[in-house]
GURO-51901 format. One record per residue: residue number from 1; residue in one letter; y negated, z negated, x of N, C-alpha, C in turn. Coordinates in nm, 2 decimals. Layout:
<sites>
@k:NUM	r:A	ny:Y	nz:Z	nx:X	cay:Y	caz:Z	cax:X	cy:Y	cz:Z	cx:X $
...
</sites>
This chain:
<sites>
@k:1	r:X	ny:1.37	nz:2.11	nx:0.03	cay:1.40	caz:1.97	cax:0.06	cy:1.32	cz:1.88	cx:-0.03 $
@k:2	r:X	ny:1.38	nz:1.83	nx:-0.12	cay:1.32	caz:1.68	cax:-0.18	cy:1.21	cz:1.61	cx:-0.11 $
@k:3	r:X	ny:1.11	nz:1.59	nx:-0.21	cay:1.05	caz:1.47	cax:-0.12	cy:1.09	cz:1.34	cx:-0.17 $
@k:4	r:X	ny:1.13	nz:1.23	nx:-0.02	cay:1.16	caz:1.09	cax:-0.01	cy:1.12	cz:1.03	cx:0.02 $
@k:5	r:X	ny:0.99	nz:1.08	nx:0.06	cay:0.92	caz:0.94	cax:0.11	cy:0.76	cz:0.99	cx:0.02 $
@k:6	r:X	ny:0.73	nz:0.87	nx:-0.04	cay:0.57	caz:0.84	cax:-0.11	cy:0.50	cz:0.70	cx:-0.03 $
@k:7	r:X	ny:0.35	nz:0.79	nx:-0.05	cay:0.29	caz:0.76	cax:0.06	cy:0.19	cz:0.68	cx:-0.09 $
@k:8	r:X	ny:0.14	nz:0.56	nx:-0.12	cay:0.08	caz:0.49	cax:-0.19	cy:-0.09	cz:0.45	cx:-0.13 $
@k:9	r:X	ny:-0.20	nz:0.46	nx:-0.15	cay:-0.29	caz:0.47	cax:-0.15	cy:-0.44	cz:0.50	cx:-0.19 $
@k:10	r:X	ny:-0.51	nz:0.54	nx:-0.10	cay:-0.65	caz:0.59	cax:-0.16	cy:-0.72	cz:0.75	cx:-0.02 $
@k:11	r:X	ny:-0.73	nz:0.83	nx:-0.05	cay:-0.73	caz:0.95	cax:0.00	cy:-0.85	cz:0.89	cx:0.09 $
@k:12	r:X	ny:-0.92	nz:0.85	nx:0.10	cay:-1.05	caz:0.83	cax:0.24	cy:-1.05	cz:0.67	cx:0.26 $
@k:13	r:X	ny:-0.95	nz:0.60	nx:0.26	cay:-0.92	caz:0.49	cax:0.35	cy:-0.87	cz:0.56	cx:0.48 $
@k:14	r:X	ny:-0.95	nz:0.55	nx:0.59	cay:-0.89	caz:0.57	cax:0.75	cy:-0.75	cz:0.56	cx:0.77 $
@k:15	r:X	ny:-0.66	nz:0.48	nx:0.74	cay:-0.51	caz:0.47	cax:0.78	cy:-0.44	cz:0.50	cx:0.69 $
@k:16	r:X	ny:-0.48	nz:0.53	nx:0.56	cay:-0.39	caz:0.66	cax:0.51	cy:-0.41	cz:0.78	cx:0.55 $
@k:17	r:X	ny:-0.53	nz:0.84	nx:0.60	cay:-0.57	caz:0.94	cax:0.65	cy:-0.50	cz:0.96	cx:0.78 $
@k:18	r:X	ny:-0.53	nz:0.85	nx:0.88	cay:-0.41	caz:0.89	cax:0.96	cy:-0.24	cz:0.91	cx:0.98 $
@k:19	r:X	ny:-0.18	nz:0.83	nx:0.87	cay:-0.08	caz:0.85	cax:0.82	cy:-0.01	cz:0.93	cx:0.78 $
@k:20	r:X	ny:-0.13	nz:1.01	nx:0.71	cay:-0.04	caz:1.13	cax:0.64	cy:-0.08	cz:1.24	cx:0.71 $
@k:21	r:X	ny:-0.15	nz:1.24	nx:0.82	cay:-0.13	caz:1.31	cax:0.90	cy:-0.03	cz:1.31	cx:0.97 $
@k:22	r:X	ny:-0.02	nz:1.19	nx:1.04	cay:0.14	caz:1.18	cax:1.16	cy:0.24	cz:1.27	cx:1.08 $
@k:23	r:X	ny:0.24	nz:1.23	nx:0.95	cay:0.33	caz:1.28	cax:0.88	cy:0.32	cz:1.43	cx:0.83 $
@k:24	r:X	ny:0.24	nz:1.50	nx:0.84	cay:0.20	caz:1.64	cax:0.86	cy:0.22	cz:1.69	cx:0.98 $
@k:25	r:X	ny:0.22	nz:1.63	nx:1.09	cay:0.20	caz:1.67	cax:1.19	cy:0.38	cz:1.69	cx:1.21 $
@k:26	r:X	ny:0.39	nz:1.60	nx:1.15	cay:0.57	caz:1.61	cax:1.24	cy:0.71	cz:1.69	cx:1.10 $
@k:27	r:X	ny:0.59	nz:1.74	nx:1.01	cay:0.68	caz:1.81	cax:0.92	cy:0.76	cz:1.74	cx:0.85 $
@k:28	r:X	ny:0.72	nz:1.63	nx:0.79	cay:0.77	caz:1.50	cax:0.71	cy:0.71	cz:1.53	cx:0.60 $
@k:29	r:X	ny:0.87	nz:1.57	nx:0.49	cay:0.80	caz:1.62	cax:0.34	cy:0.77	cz:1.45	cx:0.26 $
@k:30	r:X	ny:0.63	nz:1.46	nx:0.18	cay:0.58	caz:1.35	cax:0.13	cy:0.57	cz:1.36	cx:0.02 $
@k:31	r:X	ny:0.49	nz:1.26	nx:-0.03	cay:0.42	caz:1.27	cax:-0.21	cy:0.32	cz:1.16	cx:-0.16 $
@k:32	r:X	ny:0.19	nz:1.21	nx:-0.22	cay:0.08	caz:1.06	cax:-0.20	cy:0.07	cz:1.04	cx:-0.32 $
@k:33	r:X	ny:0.07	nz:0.92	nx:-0.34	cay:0.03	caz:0.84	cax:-0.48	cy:-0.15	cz:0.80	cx:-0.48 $
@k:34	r:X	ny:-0.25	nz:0.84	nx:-0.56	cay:-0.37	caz:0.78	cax:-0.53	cy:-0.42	cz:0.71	cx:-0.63 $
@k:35	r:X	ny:-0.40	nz:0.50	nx:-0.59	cay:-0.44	caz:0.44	cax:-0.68	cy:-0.58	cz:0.46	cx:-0.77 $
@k:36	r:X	ny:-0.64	nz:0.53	nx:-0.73	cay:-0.76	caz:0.57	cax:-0.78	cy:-0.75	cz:0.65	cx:-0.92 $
@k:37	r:X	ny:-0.69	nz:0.77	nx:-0.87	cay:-0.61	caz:0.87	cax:-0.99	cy:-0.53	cz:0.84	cx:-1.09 $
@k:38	r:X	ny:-0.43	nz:0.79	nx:-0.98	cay:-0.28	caz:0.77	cax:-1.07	cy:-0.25	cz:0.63	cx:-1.12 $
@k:39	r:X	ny:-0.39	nz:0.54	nx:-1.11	cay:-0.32	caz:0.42	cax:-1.12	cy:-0.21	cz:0.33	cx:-1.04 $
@k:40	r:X	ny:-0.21	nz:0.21	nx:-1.06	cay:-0.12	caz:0.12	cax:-1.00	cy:0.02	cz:0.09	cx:-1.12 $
@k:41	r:X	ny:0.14	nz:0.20	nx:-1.05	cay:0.25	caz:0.09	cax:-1.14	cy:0.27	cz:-0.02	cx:-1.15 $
@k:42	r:X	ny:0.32	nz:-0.10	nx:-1.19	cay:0.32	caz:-0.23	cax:-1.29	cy:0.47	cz:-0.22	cx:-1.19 $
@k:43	r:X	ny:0.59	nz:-0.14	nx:-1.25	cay:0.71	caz:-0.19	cax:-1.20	cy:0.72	cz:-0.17	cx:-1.04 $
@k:44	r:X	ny:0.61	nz:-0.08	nx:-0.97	cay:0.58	caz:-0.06	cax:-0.82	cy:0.57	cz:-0.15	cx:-0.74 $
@k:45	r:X	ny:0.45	nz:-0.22	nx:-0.83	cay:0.41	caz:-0.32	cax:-0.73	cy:0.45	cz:-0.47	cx:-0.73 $
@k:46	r:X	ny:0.60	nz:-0.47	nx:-0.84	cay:0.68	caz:-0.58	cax:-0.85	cy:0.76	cz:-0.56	cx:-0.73 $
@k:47	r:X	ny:0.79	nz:-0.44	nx:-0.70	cay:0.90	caz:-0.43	cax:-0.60	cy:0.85	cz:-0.46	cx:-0.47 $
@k:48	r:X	ny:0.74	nz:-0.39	nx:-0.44	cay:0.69	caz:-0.44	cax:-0.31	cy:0.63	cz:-0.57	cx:-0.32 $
@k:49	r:X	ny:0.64	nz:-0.66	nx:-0.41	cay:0.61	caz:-0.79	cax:-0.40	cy:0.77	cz:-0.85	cx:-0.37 $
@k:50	r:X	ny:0.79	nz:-0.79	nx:-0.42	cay:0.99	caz:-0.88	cax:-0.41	cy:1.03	cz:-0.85	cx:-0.25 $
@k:51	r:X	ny:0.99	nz:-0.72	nx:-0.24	cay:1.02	caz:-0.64	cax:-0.08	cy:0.94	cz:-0.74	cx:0.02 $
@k:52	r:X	ny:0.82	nz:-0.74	nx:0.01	cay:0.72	caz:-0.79	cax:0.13	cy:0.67	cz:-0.91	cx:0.07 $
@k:53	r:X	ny:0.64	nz:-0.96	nx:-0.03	cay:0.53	caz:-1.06	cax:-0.02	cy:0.42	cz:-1.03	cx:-0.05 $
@k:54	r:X	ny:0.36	nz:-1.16	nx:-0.13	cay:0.25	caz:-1.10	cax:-0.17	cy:0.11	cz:-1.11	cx:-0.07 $
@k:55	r:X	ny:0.13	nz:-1.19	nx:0.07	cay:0.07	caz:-1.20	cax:0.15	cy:0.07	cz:-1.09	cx:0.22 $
@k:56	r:X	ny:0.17	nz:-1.01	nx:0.24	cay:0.13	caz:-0.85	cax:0.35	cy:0.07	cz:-0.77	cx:0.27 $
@k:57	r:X	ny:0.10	nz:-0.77	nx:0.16	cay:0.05	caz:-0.69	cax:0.06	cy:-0.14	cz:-0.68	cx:0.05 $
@k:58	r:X	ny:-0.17	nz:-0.82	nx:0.03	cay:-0.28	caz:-0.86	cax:-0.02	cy:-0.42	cz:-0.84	cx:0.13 $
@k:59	r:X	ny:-0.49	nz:-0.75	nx:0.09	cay:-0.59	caz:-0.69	cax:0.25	cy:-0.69	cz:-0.78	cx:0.27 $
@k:60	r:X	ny:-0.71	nz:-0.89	nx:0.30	cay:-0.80	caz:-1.00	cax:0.34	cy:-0.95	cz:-0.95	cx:0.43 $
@k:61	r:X	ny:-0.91	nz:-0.86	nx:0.51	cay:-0.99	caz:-0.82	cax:0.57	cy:-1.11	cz:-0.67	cx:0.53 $
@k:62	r:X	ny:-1.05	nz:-0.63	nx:0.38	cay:-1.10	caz:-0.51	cax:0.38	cy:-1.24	cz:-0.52	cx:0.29 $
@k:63	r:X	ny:-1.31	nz:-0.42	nx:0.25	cay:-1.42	caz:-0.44	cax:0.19	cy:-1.45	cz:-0.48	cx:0.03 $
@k:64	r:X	ny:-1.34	nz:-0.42	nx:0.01	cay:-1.29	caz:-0.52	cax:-0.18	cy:-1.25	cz:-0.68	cx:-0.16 $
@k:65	r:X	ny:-1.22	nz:-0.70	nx:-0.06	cay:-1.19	caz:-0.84	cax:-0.05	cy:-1.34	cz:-0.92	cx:-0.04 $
@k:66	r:X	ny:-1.42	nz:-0.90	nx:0.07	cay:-1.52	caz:-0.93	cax:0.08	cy:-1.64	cz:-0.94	cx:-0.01 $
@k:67	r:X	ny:-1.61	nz:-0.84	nx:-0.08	cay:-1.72	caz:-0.84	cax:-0.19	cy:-1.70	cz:-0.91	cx:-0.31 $
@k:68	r:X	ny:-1.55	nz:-0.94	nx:-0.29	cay:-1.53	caz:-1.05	cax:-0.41	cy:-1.60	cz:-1.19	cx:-0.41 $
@k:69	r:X	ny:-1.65	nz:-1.26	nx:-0.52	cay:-1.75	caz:-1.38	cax:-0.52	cy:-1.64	cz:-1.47	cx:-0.47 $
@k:70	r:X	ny:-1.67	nz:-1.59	nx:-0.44	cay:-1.58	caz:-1.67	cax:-0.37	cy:-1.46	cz:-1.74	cx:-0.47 $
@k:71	r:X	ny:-1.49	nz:-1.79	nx:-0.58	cay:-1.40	caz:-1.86	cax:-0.69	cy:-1.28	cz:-1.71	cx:-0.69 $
@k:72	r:X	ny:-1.33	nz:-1.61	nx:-0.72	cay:-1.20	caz:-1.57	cax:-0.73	cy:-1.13	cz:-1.48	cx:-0.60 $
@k:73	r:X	ny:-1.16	nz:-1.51	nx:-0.45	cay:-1.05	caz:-1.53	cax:-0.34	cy:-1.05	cz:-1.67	cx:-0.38 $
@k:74	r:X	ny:-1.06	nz:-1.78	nx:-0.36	cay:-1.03	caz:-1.90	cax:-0.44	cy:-0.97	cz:-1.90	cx:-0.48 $
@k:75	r:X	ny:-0.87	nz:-1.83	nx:-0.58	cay:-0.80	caz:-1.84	cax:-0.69	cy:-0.66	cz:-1.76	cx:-0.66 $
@k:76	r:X	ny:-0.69	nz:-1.70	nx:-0.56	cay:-0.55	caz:-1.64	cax:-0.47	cy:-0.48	cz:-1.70	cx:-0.43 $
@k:77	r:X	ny:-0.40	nz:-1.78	nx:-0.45	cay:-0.29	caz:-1.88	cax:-0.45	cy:-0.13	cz:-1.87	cx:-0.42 $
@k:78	r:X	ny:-0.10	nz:-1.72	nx:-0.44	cay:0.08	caz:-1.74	cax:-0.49	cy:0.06	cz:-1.60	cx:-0.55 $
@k:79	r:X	ny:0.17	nz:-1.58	nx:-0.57	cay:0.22	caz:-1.41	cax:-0.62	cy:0.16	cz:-1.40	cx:-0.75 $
@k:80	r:X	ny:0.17	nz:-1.47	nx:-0.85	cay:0.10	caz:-1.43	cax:-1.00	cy:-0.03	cz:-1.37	cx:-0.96 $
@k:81	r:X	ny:-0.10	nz:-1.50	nx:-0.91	cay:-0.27	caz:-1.43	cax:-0.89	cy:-0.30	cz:-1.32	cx:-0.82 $
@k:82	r:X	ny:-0.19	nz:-1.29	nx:-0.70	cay:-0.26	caz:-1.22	cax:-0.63	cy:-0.23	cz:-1.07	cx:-0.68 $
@k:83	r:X	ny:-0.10	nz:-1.11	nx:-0.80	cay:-0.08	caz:-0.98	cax:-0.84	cy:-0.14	cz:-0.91	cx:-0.96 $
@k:84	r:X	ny:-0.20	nz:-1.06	nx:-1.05	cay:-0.33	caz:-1.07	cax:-1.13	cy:-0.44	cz:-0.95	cx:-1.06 $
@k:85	r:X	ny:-0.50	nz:-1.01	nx:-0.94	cay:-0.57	caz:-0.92	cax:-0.87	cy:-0.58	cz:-0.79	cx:-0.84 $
@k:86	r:X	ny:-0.44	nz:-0.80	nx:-0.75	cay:-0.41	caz:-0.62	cax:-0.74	cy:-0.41	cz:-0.53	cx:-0.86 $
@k:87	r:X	ny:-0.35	nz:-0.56	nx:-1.01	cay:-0.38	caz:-0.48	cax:-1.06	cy:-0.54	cz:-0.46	cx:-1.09 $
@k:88	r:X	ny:-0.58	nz:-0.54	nx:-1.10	cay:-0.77	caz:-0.52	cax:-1.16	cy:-0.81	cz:-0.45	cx:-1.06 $
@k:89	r:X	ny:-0.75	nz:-0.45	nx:-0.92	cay:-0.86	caz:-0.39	cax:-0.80	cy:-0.72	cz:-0.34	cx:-0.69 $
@k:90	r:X	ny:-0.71	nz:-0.28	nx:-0.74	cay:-0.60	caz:-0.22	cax:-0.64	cy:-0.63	cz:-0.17	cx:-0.50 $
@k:91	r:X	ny:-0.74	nz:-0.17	nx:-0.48	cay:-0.79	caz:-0.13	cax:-0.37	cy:-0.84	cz:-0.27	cx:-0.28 $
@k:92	r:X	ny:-0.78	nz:-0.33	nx:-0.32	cay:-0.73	caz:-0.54	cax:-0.22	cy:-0.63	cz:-0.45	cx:-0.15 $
@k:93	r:X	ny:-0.51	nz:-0.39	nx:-0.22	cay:-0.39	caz:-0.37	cax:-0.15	cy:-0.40	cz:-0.34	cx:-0.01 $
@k:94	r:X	ny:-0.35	nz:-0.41	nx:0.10	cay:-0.33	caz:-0.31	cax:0.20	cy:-0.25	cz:-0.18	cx:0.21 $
@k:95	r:X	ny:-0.31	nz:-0.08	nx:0.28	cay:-0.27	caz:0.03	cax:0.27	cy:-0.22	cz:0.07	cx:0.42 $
@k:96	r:X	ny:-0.16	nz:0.20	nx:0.43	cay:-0.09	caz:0.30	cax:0.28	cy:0.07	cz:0.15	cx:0.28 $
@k:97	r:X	ny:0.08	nz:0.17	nx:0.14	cay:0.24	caz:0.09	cax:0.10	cy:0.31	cz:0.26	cx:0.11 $
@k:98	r:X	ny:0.43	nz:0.24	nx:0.18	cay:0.52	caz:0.34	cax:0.16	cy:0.70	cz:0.29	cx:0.11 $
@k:99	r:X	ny:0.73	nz:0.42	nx:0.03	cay:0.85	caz:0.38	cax:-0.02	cy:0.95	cz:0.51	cx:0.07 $
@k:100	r:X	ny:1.03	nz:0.47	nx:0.15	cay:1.09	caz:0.54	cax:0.21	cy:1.19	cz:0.59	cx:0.16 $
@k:101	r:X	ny:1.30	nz:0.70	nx:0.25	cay:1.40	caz:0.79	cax:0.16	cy:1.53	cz:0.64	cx:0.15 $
@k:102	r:X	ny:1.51	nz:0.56	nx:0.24	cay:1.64	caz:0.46	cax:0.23	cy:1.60	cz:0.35	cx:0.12 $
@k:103	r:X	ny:1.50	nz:0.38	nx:0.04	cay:1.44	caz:0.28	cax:-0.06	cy:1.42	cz:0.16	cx:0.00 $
@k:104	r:X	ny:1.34	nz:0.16	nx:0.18	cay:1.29	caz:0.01	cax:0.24	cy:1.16	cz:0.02	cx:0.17 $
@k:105	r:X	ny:1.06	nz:-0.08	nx:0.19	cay:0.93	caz:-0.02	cax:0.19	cy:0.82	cz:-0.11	cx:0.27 $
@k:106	r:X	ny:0.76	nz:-0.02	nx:0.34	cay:0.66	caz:-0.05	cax:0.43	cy:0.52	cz:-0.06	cx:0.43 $
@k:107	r:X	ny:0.44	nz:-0.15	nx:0.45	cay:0.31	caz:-0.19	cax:0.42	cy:0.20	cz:-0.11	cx:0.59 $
@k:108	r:X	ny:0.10	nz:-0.08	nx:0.62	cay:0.03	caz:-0.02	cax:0.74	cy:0.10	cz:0.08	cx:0.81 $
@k:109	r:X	ny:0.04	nz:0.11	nx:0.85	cay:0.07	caz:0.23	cax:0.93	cy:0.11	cz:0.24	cx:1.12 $
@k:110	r:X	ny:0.21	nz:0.20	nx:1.18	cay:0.26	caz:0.17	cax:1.31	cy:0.33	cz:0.29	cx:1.35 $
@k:111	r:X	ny:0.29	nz:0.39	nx:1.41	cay:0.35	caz:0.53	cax:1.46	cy:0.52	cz:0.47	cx:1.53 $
@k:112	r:X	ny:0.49	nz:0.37	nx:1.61	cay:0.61	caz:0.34	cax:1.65	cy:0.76	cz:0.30	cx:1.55 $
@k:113	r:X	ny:0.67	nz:0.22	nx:1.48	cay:0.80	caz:0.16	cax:1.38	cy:0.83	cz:0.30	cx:1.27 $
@k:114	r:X	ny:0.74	nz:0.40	nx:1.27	cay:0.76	caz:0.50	cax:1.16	cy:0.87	cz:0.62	cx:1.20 $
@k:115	r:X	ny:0.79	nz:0.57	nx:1.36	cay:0.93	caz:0.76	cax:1.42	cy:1.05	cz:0.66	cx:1.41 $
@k:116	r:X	ny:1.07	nz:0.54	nx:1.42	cay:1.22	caz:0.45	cax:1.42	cy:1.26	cz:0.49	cx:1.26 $
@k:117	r:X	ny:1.22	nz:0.53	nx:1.16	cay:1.23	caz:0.53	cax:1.04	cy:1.25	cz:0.68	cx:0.99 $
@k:118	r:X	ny:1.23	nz:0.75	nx:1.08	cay:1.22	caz:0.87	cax:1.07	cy:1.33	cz:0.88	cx:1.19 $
</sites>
């Protein structure tokens, strides 16, 4: 069976980890992408900006966000910058981004909304 669904992230963020467990667990063939390794596509993360926004996308609360100096969250304004950002530090992204087999695509991890997708 093909894999259709990729799972976009970083291997020891907590909710990719639980993620791709659910998704282990219930025999759901995957592919993980690891921004770390593989880099951030360029034409990837156009689409999940066109798909979601660049506000779901962008993790306000996580520890790359925080550690940024203030002028540049400051400077987070609108889709250019934030996507300025994302690529220099991909690890702003909220995680896991998934690209499903129906080509939707989905930002966090919600077991409910995922068995509906599955």
């Amino acid at each position: 069976m093909p894999v259709m669904i990729t799972v976009y992230g970083l291997p020891n963020c907590e909710t990719v980890k639980k993620a791709r467990a659910w998704l282990q667990e219930r025999g759901v063939p995957h592919a993980f992408h690891d921004f770390r390794k593989q880099g951030l596509p360029n034409e990837r993360l156009d689409a999940w900006l066109a798909a979601l926004g660049w506000e779901a996308l962008l993790n306000r609360r996580g520890t790359t966000w925080r550690q940024l100096d203030e002028a540049t969250r400051a400077a987070v304004g609108d889709a250019t910058s934030a996507r300025t950002l994302m690529l220099a530090r991909p690890s702003v992204i909220r995680r896991p981004v998934v690209e499903w087999s129906d080509a939707a695509v989905s930002v966090g991890f919600d077991p409910a909304e995922w068995s509906q997708r599955l």
